[in-house]
PyMOL Python script that loads the backbone (N, CA, C, O; Angstrom):
from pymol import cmd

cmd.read_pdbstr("""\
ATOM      1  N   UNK A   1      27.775  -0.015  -4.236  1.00  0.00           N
ATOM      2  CA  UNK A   1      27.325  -0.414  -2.895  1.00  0.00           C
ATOM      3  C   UNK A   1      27.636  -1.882  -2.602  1.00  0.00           C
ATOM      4  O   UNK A   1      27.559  -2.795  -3.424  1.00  0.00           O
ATOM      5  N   UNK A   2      28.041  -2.000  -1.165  1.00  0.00           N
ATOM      6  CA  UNK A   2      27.831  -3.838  -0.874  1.00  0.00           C
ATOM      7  C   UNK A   2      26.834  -4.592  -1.091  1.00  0.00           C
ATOM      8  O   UNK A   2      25.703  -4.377  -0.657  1.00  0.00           O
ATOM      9  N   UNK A   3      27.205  -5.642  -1.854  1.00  0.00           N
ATOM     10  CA  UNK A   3      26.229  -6.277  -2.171  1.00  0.00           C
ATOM     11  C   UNK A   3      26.408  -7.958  -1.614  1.00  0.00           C
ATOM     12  O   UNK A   3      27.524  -8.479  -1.605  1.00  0.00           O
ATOM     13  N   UNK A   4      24.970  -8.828  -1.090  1.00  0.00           N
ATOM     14  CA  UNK A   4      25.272 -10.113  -0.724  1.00  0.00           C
ATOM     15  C   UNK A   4      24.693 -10.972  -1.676  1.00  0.00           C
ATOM     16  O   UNK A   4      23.508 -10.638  -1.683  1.00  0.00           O
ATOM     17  N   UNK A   5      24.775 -11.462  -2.108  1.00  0.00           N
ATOM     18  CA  UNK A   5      24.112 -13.148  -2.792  1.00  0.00           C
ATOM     19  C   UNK A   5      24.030 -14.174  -2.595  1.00  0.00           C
ATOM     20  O   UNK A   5      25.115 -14.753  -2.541  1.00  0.00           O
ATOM     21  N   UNK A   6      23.051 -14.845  -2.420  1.00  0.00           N
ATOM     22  CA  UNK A   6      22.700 -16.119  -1.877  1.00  0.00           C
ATOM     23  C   UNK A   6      21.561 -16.890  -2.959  1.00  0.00           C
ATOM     24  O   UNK A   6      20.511 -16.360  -3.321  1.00  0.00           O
ATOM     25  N   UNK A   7      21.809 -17.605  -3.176  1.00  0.00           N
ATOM     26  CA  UNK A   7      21.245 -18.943  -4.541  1.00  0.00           C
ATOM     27  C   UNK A   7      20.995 -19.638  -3.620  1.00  0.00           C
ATOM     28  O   UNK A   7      21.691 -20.024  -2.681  1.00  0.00           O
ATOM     29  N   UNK A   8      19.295 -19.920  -4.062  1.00  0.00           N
ATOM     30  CA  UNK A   8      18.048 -20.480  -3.176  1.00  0.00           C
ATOM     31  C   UNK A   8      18.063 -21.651  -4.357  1.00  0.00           C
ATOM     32  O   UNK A   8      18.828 -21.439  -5.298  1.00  0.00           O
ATOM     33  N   UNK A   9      17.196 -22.991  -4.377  1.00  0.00           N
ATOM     34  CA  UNK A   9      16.570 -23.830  -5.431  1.00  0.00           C
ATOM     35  C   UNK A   9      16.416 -23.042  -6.686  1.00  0.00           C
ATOM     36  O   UNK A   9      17.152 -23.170  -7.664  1.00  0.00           O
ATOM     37  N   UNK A  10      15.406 -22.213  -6.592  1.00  0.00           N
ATOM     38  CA  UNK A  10      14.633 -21.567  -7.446  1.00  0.00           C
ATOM     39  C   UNK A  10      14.811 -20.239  -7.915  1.00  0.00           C
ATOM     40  O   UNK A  10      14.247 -19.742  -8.890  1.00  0.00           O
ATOM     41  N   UNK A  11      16.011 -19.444  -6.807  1.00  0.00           N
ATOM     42  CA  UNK A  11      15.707 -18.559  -7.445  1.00  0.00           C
ATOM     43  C   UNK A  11      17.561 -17.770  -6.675  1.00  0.00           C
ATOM     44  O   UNK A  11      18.345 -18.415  -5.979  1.00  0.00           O
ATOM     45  N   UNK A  12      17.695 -16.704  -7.004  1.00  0.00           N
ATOM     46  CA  UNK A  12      18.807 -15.586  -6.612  1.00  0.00           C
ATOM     47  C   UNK A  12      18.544 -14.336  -5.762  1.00  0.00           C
ATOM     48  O   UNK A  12      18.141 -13.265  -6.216  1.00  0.00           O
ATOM     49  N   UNK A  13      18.747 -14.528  -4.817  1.00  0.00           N
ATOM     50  CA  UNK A  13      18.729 -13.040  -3.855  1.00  0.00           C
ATOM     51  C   UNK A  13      19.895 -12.181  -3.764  1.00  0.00           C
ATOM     52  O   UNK A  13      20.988 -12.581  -3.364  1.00  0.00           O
ATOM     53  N   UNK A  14      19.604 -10.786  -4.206  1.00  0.00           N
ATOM     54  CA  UNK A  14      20.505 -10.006  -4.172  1.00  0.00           C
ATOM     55  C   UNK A  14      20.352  -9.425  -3.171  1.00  0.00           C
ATOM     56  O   UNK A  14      19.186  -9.040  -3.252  1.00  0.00           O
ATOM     57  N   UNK A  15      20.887  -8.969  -1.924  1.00  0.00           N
ATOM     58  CA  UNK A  15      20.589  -7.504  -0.612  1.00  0.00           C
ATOM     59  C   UNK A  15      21.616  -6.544  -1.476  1.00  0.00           C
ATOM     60  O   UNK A  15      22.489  -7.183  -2.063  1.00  0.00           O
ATOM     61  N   UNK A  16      21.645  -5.422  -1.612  1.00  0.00           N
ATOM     62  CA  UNK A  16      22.033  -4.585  -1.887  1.00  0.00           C
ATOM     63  C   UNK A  16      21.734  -3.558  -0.949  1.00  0.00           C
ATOM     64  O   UNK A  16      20.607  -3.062  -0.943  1.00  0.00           O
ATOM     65  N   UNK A  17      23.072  -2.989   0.256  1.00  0.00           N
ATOM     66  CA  UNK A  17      23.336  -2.091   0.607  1.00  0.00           C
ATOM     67  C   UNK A  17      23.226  -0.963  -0.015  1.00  0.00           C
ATOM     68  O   UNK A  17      23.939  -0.544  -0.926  1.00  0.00           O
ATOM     69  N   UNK A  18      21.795  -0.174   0.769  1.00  0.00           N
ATOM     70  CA  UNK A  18      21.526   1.200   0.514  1.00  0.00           C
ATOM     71  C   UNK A  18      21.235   2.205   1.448  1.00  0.00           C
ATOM     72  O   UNK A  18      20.121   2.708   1.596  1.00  0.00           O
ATOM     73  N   UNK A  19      22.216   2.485   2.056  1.00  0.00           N
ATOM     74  CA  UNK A  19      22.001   3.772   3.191  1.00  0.00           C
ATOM     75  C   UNK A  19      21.383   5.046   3.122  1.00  0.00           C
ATOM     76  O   UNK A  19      22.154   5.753   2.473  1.00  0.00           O
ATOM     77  N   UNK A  20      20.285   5.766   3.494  1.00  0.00           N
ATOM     78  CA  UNK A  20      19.880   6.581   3.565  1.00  0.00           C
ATOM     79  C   UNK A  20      18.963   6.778   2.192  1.00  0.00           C
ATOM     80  O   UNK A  20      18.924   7.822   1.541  1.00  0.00           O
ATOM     81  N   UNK A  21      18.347   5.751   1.936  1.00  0.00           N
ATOM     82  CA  UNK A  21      17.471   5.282   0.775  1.00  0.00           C
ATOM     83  C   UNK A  21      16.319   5.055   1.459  1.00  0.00           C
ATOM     84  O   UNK A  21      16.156   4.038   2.133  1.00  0.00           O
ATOM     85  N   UNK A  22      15.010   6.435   1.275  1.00  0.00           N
ATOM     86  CA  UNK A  22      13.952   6.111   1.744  1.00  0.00           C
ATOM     87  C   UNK A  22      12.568   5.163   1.677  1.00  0.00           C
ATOM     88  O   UNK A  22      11.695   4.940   2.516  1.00  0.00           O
ATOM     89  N   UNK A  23      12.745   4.756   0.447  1.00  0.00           N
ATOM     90  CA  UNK A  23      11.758   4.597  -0.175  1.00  0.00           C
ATOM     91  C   UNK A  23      11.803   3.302  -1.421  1.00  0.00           C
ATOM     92  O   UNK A  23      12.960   3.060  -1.763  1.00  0.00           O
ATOM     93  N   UNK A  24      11.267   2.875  -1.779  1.00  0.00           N
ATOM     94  CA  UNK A  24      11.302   2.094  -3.344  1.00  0.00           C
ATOM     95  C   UNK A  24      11.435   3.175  -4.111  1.00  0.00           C
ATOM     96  O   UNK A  24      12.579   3.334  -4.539  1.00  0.00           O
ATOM     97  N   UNK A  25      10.568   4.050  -4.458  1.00  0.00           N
ATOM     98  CA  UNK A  25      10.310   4.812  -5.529  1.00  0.00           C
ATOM     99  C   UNK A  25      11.331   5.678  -5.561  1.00  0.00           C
ATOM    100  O   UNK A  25      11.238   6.450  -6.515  1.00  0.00           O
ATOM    101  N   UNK A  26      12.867   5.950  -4.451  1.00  0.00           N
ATOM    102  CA  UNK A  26      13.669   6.227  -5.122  1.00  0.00           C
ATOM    103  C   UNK A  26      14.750   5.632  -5.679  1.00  0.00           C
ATOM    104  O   UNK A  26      15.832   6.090  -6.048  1.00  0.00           O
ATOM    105  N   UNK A  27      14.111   4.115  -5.682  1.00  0.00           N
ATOM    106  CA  UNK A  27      15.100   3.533  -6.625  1.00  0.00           C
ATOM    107  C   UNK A  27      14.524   3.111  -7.991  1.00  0.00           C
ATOM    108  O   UNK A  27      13.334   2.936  -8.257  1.00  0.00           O
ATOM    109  N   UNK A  28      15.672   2.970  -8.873  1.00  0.00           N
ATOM    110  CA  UNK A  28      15.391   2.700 -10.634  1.00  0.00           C
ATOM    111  C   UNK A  28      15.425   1.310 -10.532  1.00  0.00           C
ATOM    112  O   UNK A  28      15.998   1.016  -9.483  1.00  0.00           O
ATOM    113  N   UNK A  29      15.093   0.387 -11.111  1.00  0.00           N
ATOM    114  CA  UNK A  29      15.402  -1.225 -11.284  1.00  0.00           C
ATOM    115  C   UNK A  29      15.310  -0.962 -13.065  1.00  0.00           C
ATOM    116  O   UNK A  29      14.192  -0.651 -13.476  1.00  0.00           O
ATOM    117  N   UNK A  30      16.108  -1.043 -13.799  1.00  0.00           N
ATOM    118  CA  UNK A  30      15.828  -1.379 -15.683  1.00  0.00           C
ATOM    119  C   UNK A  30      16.687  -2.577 -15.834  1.00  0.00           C
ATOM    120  O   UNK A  30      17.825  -2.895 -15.486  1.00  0.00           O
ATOM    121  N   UNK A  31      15.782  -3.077 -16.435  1.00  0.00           N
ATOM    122  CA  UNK A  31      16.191  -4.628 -17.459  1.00  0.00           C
ATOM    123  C   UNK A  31      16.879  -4.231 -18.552  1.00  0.00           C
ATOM    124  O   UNK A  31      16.475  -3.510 -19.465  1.00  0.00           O
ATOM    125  N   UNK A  32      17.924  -4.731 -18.419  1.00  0.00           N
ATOM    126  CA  UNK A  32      18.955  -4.516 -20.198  1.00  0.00           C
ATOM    127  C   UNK A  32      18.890  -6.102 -20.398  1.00  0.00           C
ATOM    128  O   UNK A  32      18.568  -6.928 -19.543  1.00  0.00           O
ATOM    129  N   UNK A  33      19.306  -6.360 -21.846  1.00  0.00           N
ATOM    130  CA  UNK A  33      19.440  -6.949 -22.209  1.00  0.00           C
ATOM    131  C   UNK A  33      20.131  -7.743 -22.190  1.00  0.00           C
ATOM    132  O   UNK A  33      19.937  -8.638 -23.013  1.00  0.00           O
ATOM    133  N   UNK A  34      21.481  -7.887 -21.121  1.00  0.00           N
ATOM    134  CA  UNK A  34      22.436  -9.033 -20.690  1.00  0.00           C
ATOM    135  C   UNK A  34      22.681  -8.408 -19.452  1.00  0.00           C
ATOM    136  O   UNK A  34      23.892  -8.288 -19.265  1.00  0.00           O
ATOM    137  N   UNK A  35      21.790  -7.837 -18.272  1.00  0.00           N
ATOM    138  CA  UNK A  35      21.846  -7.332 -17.232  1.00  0.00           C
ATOM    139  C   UNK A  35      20.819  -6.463 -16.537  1.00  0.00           C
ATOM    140  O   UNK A  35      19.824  -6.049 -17.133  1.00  0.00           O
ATOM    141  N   UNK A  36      21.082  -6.187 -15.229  1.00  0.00           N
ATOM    142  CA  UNK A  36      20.112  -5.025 -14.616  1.00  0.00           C
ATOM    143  C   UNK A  36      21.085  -3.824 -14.210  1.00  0.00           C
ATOM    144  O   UNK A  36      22.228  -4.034 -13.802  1.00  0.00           O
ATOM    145  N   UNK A  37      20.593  -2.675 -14.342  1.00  0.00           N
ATOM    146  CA  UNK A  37      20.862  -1.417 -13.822  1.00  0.00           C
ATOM    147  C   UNK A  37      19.868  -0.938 -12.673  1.00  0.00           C
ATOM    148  O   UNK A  37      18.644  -0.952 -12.804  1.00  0.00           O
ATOM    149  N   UNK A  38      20.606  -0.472 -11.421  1.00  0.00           N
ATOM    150  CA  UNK A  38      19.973  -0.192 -10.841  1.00  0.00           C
ATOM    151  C   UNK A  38      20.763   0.881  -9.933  1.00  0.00           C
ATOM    152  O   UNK A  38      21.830   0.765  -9.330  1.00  0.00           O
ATOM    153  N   UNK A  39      19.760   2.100 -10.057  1.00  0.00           N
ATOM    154  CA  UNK A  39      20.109   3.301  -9.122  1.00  0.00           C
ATOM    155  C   UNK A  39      19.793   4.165  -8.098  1.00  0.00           C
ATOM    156  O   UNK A  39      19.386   5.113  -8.769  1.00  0.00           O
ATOM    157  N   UNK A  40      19.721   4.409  -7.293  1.00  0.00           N
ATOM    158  CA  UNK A  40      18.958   4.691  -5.982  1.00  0.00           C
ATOM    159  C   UNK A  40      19.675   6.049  -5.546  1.00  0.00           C
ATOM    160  O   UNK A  40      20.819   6.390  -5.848  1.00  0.00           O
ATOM    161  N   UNK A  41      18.735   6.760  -4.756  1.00  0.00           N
ATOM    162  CA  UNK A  41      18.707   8.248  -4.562  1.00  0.00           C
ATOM    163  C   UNK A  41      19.004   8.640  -3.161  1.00  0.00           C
ATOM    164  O   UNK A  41      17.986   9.273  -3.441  1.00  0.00           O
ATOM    165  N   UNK A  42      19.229   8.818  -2.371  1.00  0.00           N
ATOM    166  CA  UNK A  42      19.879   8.952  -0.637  1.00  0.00           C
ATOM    167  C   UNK A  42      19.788  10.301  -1.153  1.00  0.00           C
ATOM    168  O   UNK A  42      19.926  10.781  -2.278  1.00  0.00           O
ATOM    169  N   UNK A  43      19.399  10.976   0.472  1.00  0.00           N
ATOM    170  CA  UNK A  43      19.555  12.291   0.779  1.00  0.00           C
ATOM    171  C   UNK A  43      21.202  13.162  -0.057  1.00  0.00           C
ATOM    172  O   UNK A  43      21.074  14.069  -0.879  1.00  0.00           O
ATOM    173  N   UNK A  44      22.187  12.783   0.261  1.00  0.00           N
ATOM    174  CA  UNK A  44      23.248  13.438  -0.493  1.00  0.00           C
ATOM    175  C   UNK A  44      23.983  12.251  -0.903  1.00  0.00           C
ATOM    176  O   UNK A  44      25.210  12.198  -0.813  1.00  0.00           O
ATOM    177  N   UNK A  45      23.276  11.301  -1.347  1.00  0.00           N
ATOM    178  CA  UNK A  45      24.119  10.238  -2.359  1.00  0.00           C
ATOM    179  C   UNK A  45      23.381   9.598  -3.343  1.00  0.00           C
ATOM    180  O   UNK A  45      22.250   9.113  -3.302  1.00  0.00           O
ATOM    181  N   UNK A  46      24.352   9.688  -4.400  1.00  0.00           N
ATOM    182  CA  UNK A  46      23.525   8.208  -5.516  1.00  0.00           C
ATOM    183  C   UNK A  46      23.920   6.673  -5.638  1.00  0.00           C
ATOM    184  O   UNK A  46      24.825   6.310  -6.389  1.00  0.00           O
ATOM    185  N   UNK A  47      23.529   6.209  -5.221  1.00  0.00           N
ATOM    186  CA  UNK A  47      23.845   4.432  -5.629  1.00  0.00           C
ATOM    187  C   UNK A  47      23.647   4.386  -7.134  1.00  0.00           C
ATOM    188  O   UNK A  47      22.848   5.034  -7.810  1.00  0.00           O
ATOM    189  N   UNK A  48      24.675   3.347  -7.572  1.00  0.00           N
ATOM    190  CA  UNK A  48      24.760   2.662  -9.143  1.00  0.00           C
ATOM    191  C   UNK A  48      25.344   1.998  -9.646  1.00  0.00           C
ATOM    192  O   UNK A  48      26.432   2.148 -10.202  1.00  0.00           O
ATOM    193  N   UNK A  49      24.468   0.825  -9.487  1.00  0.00           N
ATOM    194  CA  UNK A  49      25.284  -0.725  -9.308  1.00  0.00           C
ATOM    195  C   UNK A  49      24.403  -1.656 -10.961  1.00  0.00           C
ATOM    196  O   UNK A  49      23.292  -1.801 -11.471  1.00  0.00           O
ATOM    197  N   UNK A  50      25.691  -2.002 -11.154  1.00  0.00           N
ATOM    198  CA  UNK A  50      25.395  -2.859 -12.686  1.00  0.00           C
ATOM    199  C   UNK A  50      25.408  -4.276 -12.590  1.00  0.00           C
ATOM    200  O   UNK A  50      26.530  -4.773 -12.688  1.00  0.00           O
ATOM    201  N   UNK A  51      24.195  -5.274 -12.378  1.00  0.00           N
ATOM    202  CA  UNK A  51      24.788  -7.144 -12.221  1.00  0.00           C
ATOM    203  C   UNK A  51      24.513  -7.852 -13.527  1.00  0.00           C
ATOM    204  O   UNK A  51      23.507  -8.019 -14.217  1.00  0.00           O
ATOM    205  N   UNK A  52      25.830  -8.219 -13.611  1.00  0.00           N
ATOM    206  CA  UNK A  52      25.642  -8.514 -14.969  1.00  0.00           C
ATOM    207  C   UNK A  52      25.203  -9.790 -14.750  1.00  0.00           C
ATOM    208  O   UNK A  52      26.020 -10.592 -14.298  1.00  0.00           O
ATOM    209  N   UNK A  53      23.783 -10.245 -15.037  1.00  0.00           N
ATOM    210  CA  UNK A  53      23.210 -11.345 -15.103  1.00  0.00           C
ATOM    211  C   UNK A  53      21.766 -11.623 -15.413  1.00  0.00           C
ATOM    212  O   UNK A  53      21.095 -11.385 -14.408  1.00  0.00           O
ATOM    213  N   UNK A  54      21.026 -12.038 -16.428  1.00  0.00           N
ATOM    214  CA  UNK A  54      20.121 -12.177 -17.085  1.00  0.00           C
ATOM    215  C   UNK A  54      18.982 -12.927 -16.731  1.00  0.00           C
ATOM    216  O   UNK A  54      18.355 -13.621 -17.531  1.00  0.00           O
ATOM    217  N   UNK A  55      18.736 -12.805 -15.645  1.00  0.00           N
ATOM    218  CA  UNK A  55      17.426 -13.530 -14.989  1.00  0.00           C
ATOM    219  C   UNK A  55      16.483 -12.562 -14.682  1.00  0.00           C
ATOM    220  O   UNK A  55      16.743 -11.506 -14.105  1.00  0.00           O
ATOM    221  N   UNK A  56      15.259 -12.959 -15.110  1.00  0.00           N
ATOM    222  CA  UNK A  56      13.984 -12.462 -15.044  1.00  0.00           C
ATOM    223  C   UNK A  56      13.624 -11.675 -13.112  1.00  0.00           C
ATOM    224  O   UNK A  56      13.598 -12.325 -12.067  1.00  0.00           O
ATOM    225  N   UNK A  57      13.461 -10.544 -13.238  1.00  0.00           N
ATOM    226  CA  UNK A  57      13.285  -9.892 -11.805  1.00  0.00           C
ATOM    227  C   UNK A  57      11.816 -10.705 -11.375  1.00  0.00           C
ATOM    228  O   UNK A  57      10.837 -10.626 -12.117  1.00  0.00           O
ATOM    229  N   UNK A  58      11.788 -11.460 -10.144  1.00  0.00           N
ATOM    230  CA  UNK A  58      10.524 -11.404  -9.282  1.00  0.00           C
ATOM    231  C   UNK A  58       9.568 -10.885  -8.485  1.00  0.00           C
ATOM    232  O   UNK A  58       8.362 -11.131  -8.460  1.00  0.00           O
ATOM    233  N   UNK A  59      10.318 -10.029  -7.735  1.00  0.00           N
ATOM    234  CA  UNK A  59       9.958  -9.644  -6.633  1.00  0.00           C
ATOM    235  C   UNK A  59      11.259  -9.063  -6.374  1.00  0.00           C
ATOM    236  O   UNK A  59      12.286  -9.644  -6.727  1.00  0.00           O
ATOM    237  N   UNK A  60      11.278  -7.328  -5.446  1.00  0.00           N
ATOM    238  CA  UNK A  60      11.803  -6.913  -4.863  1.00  0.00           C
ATOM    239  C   UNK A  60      11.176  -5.502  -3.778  1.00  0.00           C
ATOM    240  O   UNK A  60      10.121  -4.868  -3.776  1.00  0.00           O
ATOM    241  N   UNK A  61      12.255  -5.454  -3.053  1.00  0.00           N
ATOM    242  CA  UNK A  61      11.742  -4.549  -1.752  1.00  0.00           C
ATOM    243  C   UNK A  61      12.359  -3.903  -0.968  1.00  0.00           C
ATOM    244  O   UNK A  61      13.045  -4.727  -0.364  1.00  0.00           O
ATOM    245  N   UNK A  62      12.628  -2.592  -0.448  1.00  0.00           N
ATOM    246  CA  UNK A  62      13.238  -2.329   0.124  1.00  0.00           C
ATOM    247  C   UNK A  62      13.028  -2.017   1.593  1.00  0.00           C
ATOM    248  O   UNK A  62      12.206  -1.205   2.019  1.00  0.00           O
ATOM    249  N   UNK A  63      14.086  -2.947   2.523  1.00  0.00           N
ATOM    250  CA  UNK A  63      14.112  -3.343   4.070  1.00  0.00           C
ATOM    251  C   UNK A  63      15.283  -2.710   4.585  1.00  0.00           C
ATOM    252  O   UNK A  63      16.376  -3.028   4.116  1.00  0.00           O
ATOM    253  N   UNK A  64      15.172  -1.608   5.750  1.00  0.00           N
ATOM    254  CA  UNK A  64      16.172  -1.464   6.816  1.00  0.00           C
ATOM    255  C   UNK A  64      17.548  -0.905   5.833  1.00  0.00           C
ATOM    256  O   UNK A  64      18.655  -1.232   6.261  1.00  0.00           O
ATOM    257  N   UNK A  65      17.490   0.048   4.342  1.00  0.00           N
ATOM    258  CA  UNK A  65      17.914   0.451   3.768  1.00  0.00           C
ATOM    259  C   UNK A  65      18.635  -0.578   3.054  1.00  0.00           C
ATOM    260  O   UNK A  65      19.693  -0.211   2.542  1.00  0.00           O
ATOM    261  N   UNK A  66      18.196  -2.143   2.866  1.00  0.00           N
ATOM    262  CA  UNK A  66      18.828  -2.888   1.950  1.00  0.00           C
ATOM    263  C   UNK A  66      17.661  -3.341   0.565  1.00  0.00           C
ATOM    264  O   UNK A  66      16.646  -3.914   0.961  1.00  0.00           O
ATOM    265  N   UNK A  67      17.735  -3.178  -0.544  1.00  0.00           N
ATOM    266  CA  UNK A  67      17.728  -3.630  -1.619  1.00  0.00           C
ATOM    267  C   UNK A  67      17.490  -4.773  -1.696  1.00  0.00           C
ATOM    268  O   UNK A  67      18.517  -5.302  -2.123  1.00  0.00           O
ATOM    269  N   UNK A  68      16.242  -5.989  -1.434  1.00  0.00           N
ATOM    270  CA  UNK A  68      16.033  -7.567  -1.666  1.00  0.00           C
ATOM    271  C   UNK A  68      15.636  -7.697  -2.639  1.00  0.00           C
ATOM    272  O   UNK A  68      14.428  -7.756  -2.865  1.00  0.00           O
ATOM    273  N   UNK A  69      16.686  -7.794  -3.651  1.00  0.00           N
ATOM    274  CA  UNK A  69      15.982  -8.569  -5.228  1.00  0.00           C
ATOM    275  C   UNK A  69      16.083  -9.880  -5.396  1.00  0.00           C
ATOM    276  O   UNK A  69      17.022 -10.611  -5.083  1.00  0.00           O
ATOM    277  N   UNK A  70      14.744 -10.235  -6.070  1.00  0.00           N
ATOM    278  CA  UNK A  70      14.979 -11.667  -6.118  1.00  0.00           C
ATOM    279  C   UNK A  70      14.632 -12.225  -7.594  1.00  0.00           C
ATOM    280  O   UNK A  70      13.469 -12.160  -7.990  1.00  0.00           O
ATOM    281  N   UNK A  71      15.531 -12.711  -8.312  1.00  0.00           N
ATOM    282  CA  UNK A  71      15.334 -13.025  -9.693  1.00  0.00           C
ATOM    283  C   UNK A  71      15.306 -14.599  -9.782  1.00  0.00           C
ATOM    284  O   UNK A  71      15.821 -15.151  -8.809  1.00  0.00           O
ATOM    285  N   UNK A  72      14.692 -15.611 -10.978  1.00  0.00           N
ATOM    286  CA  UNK A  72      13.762 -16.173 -10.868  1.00  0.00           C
ATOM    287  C   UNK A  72      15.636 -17.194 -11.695  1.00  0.00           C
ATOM    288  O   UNK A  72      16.496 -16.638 -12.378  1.00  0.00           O
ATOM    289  N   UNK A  73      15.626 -18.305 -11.360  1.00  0.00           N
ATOM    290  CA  UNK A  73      16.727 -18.715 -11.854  1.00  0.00           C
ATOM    291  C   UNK A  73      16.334 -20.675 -12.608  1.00  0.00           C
ATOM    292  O   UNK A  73      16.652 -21.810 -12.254  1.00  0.00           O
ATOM    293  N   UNK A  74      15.659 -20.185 -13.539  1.00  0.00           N
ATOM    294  CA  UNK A  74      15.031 -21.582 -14.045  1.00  0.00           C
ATOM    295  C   UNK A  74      16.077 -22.345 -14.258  1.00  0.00           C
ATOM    296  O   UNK A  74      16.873 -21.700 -14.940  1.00  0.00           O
ATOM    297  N   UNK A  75      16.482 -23.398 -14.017  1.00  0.00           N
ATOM    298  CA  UNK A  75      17.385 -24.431 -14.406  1.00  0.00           C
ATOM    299  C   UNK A  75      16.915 -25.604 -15.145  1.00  0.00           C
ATOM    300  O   UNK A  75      17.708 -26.486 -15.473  1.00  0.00           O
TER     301      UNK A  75
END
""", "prot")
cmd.dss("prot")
cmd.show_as("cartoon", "prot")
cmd.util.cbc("prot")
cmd.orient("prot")
């Protein structure tokens, strides 16, 4: 899926384009160990997008079928 990124002070926002994604609870968010996996469920589609990047998840939500993750980027 399209994805945007934007690096705040403090932290990393991901939007992740998800069309016809109702809900949070049909998406997966898992923490790996040098990345996140994340997969999401649409009426006749699956999203499954891999970012390879190791920052602690904060907060996320899903708005207007986009994906706002926001991971915590200590410097």
């Amino acid at each position: 899926p399209e994805t945007n990124i934007r690096r705040l002070s403090n932290k990393v926002v991901y939007e992740i384009n998800l069309p016809g994604v109702k809900s949070v609870k049909d998406i997966s968010i898992v923490q790996l160990e040098n990345s996140i996996e994340i997969k999401a469920l649409a009426k006749e589609k699956v999203f499954y997008k891999i970012i390879p990047i190791n920052l602690p998840i904060t907060n996320y939500a899903l708005e207007k079928g986009k994906l706002v993750l926001e991971l915590d980027s200590k410097d």
